[in-house]
N, C-alpha and C positions, 0 to 999 in steps of 0.2 A: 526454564525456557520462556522466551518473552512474547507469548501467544496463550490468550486464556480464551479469547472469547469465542462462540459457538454458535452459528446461525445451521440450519436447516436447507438442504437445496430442494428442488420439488421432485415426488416421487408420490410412491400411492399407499405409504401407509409410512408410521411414525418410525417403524422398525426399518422399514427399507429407506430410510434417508441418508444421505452420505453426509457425513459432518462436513463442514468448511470453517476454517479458523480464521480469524481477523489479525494478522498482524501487525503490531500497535508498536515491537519495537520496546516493549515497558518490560520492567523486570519481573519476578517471578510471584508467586504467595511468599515463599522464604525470604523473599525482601523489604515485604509489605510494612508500615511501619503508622497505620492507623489513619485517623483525622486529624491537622493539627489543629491547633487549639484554635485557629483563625477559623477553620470553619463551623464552630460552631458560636463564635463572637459575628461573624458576618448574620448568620439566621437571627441570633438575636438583635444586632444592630436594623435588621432588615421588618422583623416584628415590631419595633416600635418607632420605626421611617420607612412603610410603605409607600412611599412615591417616588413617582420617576425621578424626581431630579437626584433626591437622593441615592439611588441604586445606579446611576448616570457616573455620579461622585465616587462610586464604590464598586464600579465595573471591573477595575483588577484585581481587585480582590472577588469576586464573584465568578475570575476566569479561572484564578491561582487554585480556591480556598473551597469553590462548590465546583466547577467543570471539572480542573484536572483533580481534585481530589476523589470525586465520584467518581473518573475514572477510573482510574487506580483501584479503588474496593471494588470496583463491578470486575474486573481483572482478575485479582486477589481471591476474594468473595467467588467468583464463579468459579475458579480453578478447583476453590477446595470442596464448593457444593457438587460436583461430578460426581465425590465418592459417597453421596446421598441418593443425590438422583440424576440423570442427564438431564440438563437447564441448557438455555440459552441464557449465556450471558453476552453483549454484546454493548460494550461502551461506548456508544454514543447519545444522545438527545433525542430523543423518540425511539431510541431502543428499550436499554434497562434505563438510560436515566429520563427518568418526565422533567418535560420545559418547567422552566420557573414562571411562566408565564401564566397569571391566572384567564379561562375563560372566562369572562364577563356581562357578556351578549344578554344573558339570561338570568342575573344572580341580583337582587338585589346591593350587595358588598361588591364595590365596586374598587377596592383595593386590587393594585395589577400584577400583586406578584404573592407565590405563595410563601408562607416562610420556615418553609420544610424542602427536604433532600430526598425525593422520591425515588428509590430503585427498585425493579422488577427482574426477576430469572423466571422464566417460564417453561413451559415443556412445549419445547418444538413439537411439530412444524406451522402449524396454524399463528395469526393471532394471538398475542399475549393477552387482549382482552375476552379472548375463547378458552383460555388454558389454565389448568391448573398451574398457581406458582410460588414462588418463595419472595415474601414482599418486604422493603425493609423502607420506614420513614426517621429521617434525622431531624427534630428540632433542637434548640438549642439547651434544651431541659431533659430531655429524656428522647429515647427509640422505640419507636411501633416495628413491633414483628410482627408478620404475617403468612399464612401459610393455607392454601386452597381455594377455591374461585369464589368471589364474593359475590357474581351476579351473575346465574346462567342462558346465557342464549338462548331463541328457542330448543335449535334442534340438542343442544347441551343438555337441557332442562327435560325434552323426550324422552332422550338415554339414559340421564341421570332414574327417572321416576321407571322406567324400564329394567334396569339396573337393581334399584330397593324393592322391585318387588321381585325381584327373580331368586327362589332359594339358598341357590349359592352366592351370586355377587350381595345380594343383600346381607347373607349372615358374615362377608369378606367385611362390609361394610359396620357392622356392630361389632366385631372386633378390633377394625379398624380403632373405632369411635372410643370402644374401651379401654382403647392402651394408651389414646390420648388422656381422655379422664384418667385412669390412672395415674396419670404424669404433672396431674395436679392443673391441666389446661381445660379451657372450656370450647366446646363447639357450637358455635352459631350458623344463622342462614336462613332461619324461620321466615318466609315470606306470606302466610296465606293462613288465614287461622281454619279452614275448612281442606280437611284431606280432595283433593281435586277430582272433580266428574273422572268416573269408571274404576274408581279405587273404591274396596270396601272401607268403611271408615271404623272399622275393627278391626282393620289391616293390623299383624303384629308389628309392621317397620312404619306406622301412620306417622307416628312422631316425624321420620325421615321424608315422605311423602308431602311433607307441607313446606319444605324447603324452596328456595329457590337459587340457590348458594349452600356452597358449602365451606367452612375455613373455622380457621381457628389464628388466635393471638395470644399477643403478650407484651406488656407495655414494662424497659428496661430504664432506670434513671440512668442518666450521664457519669460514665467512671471513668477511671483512669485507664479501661482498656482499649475507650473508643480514642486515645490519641497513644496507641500501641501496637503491632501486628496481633496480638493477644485479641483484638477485636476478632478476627478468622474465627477462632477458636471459641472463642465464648458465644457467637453467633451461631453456630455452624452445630451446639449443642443442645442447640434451644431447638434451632430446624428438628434438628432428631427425633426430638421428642414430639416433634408436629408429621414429620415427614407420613407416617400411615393414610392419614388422608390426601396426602398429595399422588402417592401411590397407589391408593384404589382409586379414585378420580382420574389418573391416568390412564388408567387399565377399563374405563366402560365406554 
């Protein structure tokens, strides 16, 4: 069916949202057939000619090779994460896919462009920068996976420290944690080396209590399945084994 993607309309809680689909018109997951090779010679061509003129030079390929090919996996990609978790997938440029465009205002590195393929799924209906979600980055060497909220809001941050200390969601939460370690992944998120005002600091979940994020990854070299629909798949097994913390972060 040629409708994968998945935005949230407004309503008063995550469960009472009614899905709306984005009709794009593209073909299915069963049709998907990877990244071609061009996109990941553009990132690399793009990493070692950060400048306008040259990216100017290389605008069709940059529409063909990173636009519509991000497309198409955000499509792909989101169809099959549904039977993990409900995501927002939503292909456009400030949706799942982030501009290529670096901020700069602020950065010393004053290169204008990033040269990586940023996609984000998030769990409606808030903010993707509020939400727990399934992150995935393309360089031209390897892929960052990512899975859970790497910086929480305040009132996220509230819930969250509310949450670990509460007997039940907190021991959801070291289950959670241990099926990831199990899985041979690691969990990060550590922001604060002193357990926070009103917490005891012999708190059993203290470890958790100093977070300010929560996620976990996994950094994958460049194979032969990211220019194959076999990418779906091989991603989408990796999520699995991250999925636990995306799902109690959902649920506080």
């Amino acid at each position: 069916m040629p409708l994968h993607s998945i935005v949230y309309t407004s309503g008063r809680s995550a469960r009472q949202q009614s899905l709306v689909t984005i009709r794009t018109g593209r073909n299915s997951m069963d049709d998907y057939r990877g990244f071609p090779q061009e996109t990941t010679d553009f990132l690399g061509g793009l990493a070692r000619n950060n400048r306008k003129e040259w990216f100017e030079k290389h605008r069709s390929e940059y529409v063909a090779f990173y636009l519509e090919s991000g497309k198409a996996f955000v499509e792909a990609m989101g169809e099959r994460l549904q039977k993990i978790a409900p995501v927002v997938a939503d292909p456009r440029v400030n949706g799942s896919i982030f501009r290529i465009n670096r901020d700069v205002r602020f950065s010393e590195d004053k290169t204008p462009y990033k040269t990586h393929l940023s996609i984000v799924f998030w769990a409606g209906p808030s903010k993707k920068e509020m939400r727990s979600c399934f992150y995935f980055r393309l360089y031209s060497d390897e892929i960052l996976l990512g899975c859970g909220n790497h910086r929480f809001d305040n009132p996220t941050l509230a819930a969250f420290r509310k949450a670990v200390a509460d007997p039940i969601a907190g021991a959801a939460l070291e289950r959670a944690v241990s099926r990831i370690e199990d899985a041979d992944l690691t969990v990060d998120g550590v922001g604060y080396k002193r357990v926070p005002r009103g917490f005891d600091a012999d708190h059993p979940r203290a470890r958790f209590l100093k977070h300010n994020g929560l996620m976990t990854g996994l950094t994958l070299p460049i194979s032969e399945e990211i220019h194959s629909g076999e990418l779906v798949e091989l991603l989408a097994r990796h999520w699995e084994r991250a999925a636990p913390i995306h799902h109690w972060l959902v649920g506080i």
